[in-house]
C-alpha positions in Angstrom: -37.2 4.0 22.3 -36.1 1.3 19.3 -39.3 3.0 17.6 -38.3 6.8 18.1 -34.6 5.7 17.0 -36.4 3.9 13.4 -38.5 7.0 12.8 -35.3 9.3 13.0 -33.5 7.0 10.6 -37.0 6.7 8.2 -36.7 10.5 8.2 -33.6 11.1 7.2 -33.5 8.9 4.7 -37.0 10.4 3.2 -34.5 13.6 3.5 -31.8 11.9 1.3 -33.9 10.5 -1.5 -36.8 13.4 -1.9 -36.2 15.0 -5.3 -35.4 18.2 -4.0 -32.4 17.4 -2.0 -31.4 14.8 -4.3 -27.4 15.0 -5.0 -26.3 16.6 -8.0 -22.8 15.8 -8.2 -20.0 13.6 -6.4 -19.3 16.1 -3.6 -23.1 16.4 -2.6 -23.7 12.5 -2.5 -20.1 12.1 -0.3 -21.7 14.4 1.9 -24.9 12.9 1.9 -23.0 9.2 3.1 -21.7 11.0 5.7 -24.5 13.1 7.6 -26.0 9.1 6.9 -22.9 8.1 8.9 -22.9 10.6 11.8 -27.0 10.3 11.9 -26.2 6.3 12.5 -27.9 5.2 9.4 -24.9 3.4 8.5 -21.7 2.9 10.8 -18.2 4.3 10.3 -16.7 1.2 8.3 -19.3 1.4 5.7 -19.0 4.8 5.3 -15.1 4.4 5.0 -15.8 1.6 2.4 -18.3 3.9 0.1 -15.6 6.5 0.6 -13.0 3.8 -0.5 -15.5 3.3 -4.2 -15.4 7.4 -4.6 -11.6 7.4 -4.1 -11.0 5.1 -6.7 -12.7 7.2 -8.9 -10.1 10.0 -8.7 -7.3 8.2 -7.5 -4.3 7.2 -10.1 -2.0 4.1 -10.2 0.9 6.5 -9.2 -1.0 7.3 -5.6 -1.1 3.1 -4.5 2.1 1.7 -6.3 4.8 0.0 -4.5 7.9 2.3 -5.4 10.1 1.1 -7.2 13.0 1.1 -4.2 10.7 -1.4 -2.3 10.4 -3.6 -5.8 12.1 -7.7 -5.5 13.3 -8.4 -8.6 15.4 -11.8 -10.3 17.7 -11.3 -12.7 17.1 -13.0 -16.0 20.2 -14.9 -15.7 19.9 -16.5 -12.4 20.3 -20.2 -11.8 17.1 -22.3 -10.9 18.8 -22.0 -7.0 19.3 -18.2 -6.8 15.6 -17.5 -7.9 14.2 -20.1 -5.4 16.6 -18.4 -2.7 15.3 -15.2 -3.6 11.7 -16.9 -3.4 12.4 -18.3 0.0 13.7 -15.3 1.4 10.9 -12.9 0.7 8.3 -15.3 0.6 6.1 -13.3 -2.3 4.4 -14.9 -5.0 5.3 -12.9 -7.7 8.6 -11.3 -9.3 10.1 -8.6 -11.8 12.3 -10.8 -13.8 14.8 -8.1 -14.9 17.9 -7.8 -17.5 20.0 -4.8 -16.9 18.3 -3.0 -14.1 14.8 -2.3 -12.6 14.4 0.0 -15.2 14.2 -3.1 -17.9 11.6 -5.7 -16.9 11.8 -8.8 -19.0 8.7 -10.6 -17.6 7.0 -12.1 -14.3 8.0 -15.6 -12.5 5.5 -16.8 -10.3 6.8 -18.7 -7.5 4.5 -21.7 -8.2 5.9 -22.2 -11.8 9.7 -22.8 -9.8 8.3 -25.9 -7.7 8.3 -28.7 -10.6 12.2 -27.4 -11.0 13.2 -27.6 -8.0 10.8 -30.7 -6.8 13.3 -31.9 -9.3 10.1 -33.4 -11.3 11.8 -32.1 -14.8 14.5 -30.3 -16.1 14.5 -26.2 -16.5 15.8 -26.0 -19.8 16.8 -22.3 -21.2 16.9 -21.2 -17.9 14.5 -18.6 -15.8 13.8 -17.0 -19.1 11.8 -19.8 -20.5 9.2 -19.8 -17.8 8.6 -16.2 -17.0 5.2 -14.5 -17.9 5.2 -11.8 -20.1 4.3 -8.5 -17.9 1.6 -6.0 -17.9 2.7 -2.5 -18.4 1.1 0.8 -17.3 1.9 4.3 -17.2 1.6 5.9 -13.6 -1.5 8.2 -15.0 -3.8 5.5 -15.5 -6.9 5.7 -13.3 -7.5 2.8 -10.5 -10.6 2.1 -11.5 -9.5 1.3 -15.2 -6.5 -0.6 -13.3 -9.2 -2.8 -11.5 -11.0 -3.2 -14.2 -8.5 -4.7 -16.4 -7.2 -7.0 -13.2 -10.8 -8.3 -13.3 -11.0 -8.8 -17.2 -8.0 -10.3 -18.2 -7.4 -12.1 -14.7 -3.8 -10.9 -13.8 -2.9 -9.9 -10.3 0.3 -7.3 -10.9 1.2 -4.7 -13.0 4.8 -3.0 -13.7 3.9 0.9 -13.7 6.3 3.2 -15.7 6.2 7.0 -15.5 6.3 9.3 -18.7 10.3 8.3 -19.6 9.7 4.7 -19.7 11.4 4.0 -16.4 9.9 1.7 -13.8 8.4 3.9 -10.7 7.0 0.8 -9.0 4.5 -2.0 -9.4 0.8 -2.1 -8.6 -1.4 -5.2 -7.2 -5.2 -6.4 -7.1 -4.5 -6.4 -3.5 -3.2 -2.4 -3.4 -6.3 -1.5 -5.2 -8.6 -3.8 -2.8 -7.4 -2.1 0.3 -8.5 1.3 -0.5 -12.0 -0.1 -0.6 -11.7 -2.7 2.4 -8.6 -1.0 4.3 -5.2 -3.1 5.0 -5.3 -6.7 3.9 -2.3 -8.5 4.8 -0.6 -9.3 1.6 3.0 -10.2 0.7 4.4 -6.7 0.1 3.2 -5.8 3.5 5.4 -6.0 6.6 3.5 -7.8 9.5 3.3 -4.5 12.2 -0.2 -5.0 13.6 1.7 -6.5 17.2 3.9 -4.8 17.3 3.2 -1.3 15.6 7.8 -1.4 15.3 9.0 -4.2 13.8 12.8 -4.3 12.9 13.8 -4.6 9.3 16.1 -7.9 8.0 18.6 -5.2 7.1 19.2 -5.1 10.4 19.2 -1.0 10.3 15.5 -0.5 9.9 12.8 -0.6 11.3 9.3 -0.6 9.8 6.4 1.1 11.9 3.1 1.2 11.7 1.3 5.2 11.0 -1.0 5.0 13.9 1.8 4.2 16.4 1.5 6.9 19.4 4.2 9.1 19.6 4.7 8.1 23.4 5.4 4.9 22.2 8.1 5.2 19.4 9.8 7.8 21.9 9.8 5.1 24.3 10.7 2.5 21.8 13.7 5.0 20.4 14.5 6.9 23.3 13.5 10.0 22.0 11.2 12.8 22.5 9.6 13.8 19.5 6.4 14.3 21.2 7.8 17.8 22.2 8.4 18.3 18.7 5.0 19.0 17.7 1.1 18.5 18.9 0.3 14.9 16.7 -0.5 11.9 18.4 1.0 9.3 16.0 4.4 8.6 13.6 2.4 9.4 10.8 1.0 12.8 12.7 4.8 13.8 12.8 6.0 12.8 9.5 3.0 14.2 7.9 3.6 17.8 10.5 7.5 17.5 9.2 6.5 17.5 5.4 3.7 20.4 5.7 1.2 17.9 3.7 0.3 14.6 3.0 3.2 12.6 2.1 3.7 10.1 -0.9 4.7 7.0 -1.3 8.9 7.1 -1.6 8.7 10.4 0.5 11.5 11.2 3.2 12.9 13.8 6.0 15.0 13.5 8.6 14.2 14.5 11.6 16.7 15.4 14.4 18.8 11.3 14.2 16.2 9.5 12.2 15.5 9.1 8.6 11.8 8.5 8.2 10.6 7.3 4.3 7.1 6.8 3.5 6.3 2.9 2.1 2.8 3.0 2.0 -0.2 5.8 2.2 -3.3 6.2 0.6 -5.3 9.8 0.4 -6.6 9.7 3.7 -3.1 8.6 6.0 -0.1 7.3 6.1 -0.1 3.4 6.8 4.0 1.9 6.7 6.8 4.3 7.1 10.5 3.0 7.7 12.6 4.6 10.0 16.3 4.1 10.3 18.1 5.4 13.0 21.4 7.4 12.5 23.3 7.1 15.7 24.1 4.0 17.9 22.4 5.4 20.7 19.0 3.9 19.7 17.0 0.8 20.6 18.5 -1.7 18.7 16.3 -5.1 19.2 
């Protein structure tokens, strides 16, 4: 039988790399990876990881940026104790340092570069200003594989992206980029919903939930009944059903009591979306 199942997978890959059949463009070798993938020559993830390399190819900074709304930022101006608080509470590793507004990004503080300050192992003289990196800017058109690319050359890990005024739309990571080629990776921008898939927000208002939740289960969760609404089988079904196409990131529509905003997608589905609930009626813990 194990001989029979080789010989099926030694002839379709004879089929895939004889000259005649051989792909001609992008489209053909996609489709190629997956007849390999339903034929069992390779398995789903690997197909969804070669899929991941093509994607990158097309894809743009503006389609895996964290939106600006979502952005943690320090003001320029704040005392050694603010910026650790900030630090503390969010727990990332890395920080818009901003003057005015979001819009006017003065540099990047890691969080590392706080802990001889506040190990009180020497003085911060000039303030957050004088140990602030300077920061990487690029325009939302830029391609994510020239985005990679320079991450990997000149060994930087975020990037402020700016769209074609100058303001800041949102910020882009190594990490982002990654994940369209490995899936999630549990990073600091990301809220921890893999158990469980509704997780409530520190606002207190919130709630961040997880794309693939069923429908049964955020109805049970919210006591609603959006599963009548329409025939999807998951939060990001509905959202996706509501919008009448693929959302972006920094999408929203309310639907019935419930503001739902997209925080997260990539070309294929919507990972992170936070819902807020309008009326007290709600699950509130």
């Amino acid at each position: 039988m194990n001989d029979i199942h080789e010989d099926e997978h030694s002839s379709f890959l004879s089929r895939i790399f004889n000259k005649k059949s051989e792909p001609t463009n992008q489209n053909e070798l996609e489709q190629v990876i997956h007849e390999a993938s339903e034929n069992d020559v390779i398995d789903e993830e690997t197909e969804d990881m070669i899929q991941g390399i093509f994607d990158i190819n097309r894809l743009r900074v503006s389609d895996v940026m964290i939106p600006n709304s979502d952005i943690i930022t320090i003001n320029v101006n704040a005392t050694l104790e603010e910026a650790a608080s900030v630090v503390y509470q969010h727990g990332h590793s890395r920080y818009p340092v901003i003057s005015e507004d979001k819009d006017h990004v003065v540099g990047i503080l890691l969080a590392k570069d706080l802990i001889p300050y506040t190990a009180n192992l020497k003085p911060l003289e000039g303030g957050i200003k004088a140990i602030i990196r300077q920061p990487v800017i690029v325009p939302e058109s830029k391609y994510v594989k020239s985005m990679l690319k320079e991450f990997q050359q000149n060994r930087f890990h975020i990037a402020i992206v700016v769209d074609e005024f100058g303001g800041v739309s949102g910020l882009v990571t190594i990490e982002d980029i990654l994940e369209i080629i490995v899936g999630d990776i549990d990073d600091e921008y990301d809220t921890q919903v893999n158990h469980p898939n509704i997780v409530k927000n520190k606002d207190g208002q919130s709630y961040t939930v997880d794309g693939v939740t069923p429908i049964e289960e955020f109805d049970e969760f919210f006591n609603t009944k959006f599963e009548d609404l329409a025939d999807v089988d998951t939060t990001a079904g509905l959202v996706t059903h509501m919008l009448g196409k693929l959302p972006q990131v920094g999408e929203s529509v309310d639907i019935e009591n419930f503001s739902f905003k997209v925080l997260k997608v990539s070309d294929r589905r919507v990972h992170l979306i936070e819902v807020k609930p309008q009326n007290s009626d709600t699950k509130k813990d």
